[in-house]
N, C-alpha and C positions, 0 to 999 in steps of 0.2 A: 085131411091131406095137407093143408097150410102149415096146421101146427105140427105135422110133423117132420112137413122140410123145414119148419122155423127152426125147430130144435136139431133137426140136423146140420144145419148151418153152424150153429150155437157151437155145436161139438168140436166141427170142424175147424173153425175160426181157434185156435187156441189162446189167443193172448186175448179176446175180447171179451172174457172175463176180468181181467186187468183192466182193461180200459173202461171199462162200465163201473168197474168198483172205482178209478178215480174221478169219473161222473158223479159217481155217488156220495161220493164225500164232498166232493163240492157245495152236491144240492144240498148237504146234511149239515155243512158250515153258515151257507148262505141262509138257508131258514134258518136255523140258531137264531142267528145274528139277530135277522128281522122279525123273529118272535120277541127279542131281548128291548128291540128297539121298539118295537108295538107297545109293551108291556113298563117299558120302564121310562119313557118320552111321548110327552102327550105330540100329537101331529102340528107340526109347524115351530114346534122348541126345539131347541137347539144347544148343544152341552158342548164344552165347557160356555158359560156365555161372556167370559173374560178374555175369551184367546182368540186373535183374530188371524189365524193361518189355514185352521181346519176343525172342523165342527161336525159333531154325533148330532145329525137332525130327525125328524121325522117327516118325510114327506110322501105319501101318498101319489104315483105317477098313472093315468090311467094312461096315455102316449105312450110311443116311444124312444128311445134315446134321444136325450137335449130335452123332452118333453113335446116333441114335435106328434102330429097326429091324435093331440089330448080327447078322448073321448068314443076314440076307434078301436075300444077295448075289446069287444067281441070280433071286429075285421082282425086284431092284431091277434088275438088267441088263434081265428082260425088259420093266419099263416104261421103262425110260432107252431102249431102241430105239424103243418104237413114239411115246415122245415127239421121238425124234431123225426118224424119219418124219413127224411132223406140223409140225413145224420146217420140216423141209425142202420137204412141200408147199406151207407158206402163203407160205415166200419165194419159191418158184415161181411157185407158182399167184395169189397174192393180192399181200400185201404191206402195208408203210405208205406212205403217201401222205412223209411223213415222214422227211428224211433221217437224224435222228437216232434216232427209232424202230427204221430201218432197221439202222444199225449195232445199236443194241441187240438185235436179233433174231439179227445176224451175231455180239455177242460171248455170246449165251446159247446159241448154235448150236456153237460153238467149245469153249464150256466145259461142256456135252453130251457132244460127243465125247470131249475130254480124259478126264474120270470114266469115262464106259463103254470106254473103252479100259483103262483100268486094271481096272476089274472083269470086263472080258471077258479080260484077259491073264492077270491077276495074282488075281483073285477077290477083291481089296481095293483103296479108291482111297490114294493116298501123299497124306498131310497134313506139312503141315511148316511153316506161319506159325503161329508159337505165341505169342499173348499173354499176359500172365500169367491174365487175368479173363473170356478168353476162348475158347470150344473154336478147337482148330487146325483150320486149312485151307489151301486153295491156290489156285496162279493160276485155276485152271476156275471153284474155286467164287466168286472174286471176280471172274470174267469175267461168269458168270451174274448174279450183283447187281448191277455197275456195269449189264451189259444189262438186266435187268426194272426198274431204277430210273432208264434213259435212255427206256424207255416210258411207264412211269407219269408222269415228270415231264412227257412231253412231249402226251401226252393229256390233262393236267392244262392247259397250254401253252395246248395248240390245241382246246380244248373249246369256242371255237365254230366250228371248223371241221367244217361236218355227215360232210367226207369223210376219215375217218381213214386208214380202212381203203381202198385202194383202188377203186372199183366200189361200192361200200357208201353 
């Protein structure tokens, strides 16, 4: 019965097949990346080691963001799921009225999975943009900010629009 209002919903939602496929290329960018950077940089090196503005590292994060929470990998997967579930109901179920919100929802959904996939495989997420003045990160975690900051700005935008949220 579930699965098959799952898939009725699926049907019904028309464009969140779009929106899933630019989740999906997310996830599909950011492991790249972090297979390239597992595979081609030992943990804790750092490339170029000449240039001191921004640096390909390897670091290993079991926390989260800033590295805050180090070690609360298994508390941080099980809310990274049931946030990856609420995600996915409201582009479901709800949505924004908003094309660009939309995406932003598509690329914080995408860099969601990215992280919990790393911490469900690997029990640490792979960071590897390293600034000199800044904690390192990666594609998921700047897919999540460019997405929560193509929301904000856009309800920002369309704040007199009374219908943000779909139905609402």
């Amino acid at each position: 019965m579930l699965k098959k209002k799952l898939l009725e919903n699926l049907s019904n939602q028309k464009n969140f097949k779009h929106k899933f496929l630019i989740s999906l290329i997310v996830v599909f960018i950011d492991q790249t990346t972090k297979i390239l950077v597992r595979n081609f940089i030992k943990e804790g090196d750092k490339w170029p080691e000449n240039f001191n503005l921004l640096f390909i590292s390897h670091v290993e994060n079991t926390g989260a963001a800033f590295g805050i929470f180090q070690g609360f990998t298994n508390l941080l997967t099980i809310i990274t799921f049931f946030t990856l579930l609420g995600l996915l109901y409201f582009m479901l179920k709800i949505g924004f009225t908003s094309h660009w919100q939309n995406l932003g929802l598509s690329l914080i959904l995408g860099g969601a999975i990215g992280n919990f996939l790393d911490r469900l495989i690997r029990g640490s997420v792979t960071d590897f943009i390293d600034p000199i003045y800044y904690p390192a990160f990666n594609i998921a975690d700047s897919s999540i900010v460019i997405g929560t900051g193509l929301i904000l700005l856009f309800a920002i935008v369309d704040r007199n629009n009374k219908e943000i949220i779909k139905g609402h």
